[in-house]
C-alpha positions in Angstrom: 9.2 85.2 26.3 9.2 88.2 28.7 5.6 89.5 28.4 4.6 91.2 31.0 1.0 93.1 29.6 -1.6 91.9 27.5 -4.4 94.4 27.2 -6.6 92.9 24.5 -9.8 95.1 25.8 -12.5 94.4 23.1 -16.0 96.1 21.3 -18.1 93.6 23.6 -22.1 93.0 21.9 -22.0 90.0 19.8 -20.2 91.1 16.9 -17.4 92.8 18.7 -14.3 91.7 20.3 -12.0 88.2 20.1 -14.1 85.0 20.5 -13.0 81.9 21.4 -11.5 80.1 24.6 -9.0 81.6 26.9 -5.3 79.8 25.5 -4.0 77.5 28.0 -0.4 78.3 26.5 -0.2 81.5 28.1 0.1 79.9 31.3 4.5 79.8 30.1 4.2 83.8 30.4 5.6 83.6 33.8 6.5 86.8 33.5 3.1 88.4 32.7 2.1 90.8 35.4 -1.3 92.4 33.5 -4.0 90.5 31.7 -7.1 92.7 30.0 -9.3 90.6 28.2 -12.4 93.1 29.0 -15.3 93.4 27.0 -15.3 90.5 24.5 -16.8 87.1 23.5 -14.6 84.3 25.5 -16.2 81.3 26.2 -15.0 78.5 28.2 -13.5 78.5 31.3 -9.6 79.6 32.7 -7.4 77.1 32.0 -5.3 75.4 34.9 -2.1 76.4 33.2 -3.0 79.7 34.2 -2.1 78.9 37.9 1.6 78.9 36.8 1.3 83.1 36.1 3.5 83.6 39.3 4.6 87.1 38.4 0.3 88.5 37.6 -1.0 91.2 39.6 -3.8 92.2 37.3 -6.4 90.1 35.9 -9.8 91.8 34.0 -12.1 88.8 32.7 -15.1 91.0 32.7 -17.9 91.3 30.2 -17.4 88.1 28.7 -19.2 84.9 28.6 -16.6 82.5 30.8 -18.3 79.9 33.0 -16.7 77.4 36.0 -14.5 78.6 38.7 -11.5 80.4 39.4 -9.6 77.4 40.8 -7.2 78.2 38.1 -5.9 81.1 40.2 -7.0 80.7 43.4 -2.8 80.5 44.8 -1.8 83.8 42.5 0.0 85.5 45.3 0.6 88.2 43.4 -2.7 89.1 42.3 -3.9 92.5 43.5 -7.0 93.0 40.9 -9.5 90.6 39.5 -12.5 91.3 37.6 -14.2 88.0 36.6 -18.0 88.9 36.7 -17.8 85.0 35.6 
C-alpha cells in the first residue's frame, strides 16, 4: 500500500476521538511520511514495528494517553516533527 498521510486528529475529552492501541501493522506503510493521531484516547505504547516507517517525517502523538518510550522511533532518520507529550 502507498500511504503516505494519515491525519486521524480526534474530539479529545473522554468521549471523543478513536480509542484503543496504536496498530502495530502500520509499521508495513513504508511509505507513510505523516502520522496525526492528535487529540484522542490511545492507550498503550508505539509498537516496535513502527521503527520500520523509513519514509516518516511527521509524527503528532499528542493529547492522548500513550505511556513507555519512544524507542520505537528513536533511528527514524527522516523524522522532522514529533509531538509525543507521552
Amino acid at each position: 500500500m502507498n500511504l503516505e498521510n494519515i491525519d486521524l486528529c480526534g474530539q479529545g475529552g473522554t468521549n471523543g476521538g478513536f480509542q484503543g492501541s496504536l496498530p502495530a501493522e502500520w509499521g508495513s506503510l513504508t511509505k507513510l511520511e505523516s502520522l496525526i493521531l492528535k487529540e484522542n484516547n490511545l492507550t498503550g505504547t508505539i509498537p516496535e514495528q513502527w521503527g520500520n516507517l523509513s519514509s516518516l517525517q511527521w509524527l503528532d502523538l499528542g493529547g492522548n494517553r500513550l505511556s513507555g518510550t519512544l524507542n520505537a522511533i528513536a533511528w527514524l532518520q527522516n523524522l522532522k516533527e514529533l509531538d509525543s507529550q507521552l
